[in-house]
N, C-alpha and C positions, 0 to 999 in steps of 0.2 A: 814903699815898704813891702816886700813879698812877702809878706805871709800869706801862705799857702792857700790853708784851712784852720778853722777854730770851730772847737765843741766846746759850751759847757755842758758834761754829763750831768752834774747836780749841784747843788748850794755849795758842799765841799771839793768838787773836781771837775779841774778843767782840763784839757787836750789842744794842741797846736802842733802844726807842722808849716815850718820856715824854707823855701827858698834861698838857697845860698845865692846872693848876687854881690854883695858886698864885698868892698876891699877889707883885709882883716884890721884895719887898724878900725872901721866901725863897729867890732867889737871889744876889744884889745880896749879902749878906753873905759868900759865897765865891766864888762866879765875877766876874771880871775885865771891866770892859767896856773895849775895847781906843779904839775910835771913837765917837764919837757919834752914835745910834741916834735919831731924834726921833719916830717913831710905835712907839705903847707894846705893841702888839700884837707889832710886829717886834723889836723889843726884848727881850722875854718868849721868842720864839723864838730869838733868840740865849742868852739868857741859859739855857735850860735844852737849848740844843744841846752849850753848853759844862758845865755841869753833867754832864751823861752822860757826857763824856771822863773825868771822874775819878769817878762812881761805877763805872764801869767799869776803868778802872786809879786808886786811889787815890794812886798814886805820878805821876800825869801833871803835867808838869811847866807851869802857866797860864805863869809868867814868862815862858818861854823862848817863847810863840807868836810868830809871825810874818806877816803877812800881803803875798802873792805879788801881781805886776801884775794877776796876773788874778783878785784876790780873793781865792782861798782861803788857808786859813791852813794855816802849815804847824810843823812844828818844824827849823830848821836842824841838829839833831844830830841826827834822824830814830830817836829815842830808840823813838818811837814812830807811825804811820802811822795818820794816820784820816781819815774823812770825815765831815760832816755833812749832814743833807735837814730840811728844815721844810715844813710842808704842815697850813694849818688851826691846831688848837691841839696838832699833832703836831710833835714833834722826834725824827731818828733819827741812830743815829750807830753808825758801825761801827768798832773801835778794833783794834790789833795792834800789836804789837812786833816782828814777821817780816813780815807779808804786805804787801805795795802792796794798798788797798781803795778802794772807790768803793761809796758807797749811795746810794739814794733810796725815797722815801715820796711817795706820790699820790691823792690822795683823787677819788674818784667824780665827774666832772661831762661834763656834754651837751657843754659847750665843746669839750671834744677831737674832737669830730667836724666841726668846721669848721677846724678848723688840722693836721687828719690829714695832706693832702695836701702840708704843708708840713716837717712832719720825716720820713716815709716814703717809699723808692723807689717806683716803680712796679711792681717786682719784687715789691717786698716786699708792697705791697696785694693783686698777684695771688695770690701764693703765699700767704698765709696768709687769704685768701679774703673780703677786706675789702669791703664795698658802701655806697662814700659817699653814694651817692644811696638809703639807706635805712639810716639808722641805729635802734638799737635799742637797750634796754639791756643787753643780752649785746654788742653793739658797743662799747658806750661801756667797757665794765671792761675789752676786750682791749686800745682804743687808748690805756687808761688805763696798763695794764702796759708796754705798748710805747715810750711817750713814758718809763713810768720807768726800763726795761733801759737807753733812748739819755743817758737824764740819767743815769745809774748810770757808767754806761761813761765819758762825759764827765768827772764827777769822778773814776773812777778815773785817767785822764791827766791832768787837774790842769793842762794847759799851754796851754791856750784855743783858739781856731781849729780848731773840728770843723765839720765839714757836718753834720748830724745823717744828712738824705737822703742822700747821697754813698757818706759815711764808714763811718758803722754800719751794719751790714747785720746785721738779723735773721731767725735761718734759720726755715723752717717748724717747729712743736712743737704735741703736743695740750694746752691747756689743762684744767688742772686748780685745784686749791686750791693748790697748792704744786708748785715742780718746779726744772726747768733749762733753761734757753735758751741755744740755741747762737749768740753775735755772733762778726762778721767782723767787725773795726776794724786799719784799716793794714796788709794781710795776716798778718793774727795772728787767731788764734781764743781768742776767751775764753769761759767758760758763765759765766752768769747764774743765782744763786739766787734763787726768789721765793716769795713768801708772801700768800698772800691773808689780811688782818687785816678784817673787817666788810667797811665798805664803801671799802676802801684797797688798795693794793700797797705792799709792802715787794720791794726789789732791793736786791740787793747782788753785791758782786765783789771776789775777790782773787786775785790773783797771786803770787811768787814775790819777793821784795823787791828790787828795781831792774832789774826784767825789762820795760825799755821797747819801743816801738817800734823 
């Protein structure tokens, strides 16, 4: 069985991230395909993104999903709050019965260093001491974490229409292996839990259940 990694953060939420190695029919016999998926790779990531909502709570209810204008899926009777991040042959999902959550998962790549300037303030490059014009691979893992705090947060709101620039404002922090990051979204401060898994970031985030904007 791959599973990856497992957290429980507290009595009500728990965290997983799955290894895809399965053929899809080891999913496909319990999890639900709601839409039609036609590339088999995305597919496979849905299918074992949904999977982890109920290895994690075995009582989650597939029936009742739903899925919002802005794509995510949700439960109308909010039995239970989760999120899901797929990245590569990873699936992560962060589940709760109290907390509003938001995750993501992001694998290692150069690419981030060409489209830095498009989700990050200008504040935010200076203050955490960012140099586009020399990237490096200790660059490429922070703007990796950074693009996943802003995707983190994103799903945590669930309700579309973010600036990523604008909006999310990530404060200065030392990097480490694991830790917390402090976001500015909508004059609210939320922290950020992270995790350095190989060559990935795992993010995630929870709140207090309907403590919106």
């Amino acid at each position: 069985m791959p599973l990856f990694y497992q957290q429980n953060i507290n009595q009500y939420t728990r965290l997983a991230v799955w290894k895809i190695e399965e053929a899809e029919n080891f999913f496909s016999q319990t999890v639900p395909l709601q839409t039609p998926i036609h590339h088999t790779h995305k597919r496979l990531q849905h299918f074992a993104g949904r999977y982890l909502l109920r290895y994690l709570f075995p009582s989650f209810p597939y029936h009742e999903l739903e899925i919002a204008d802005t794509k995510k899926p949700f439960l109308p009777s909010e039995s239970f709050h989760f999120s899901i991040s797929h990245c590569g042959d990873f699936a992560a999902v962060i589940v709760s019965t109290k907390n509003r959550v938001g995750i993501d998962i992001e694998i290692f790549t150069e690419k981030i260093n060409k489209i830095a300037s498009k989700f990050l303030h200008e504040d935010e490059i200076k203050n955490l001491g960012i140099n586009l014009f020399q990237p490096n691979s200790q660059q490429t893992a922070l703007l990796t974490l950074l693009w996943s705090c802003k995707e983190a947060v994103f799903k945590w709101w669930g309700n579309g229409k973010v600036d990523f620039s604008n909006m999310i404002r990530i404060q200065p922090f030392t990097l480490y292996n694991e830790g917390i990051i402090d976001v500015h979204f909508k004059e609210r401060k939320l922290q950020l839990e992270y995790k350095l898994l190989d060559k990935m970031y795992l993010v995630w985030v929870k709140t207090e259940n309907g403590n919106f904007i």
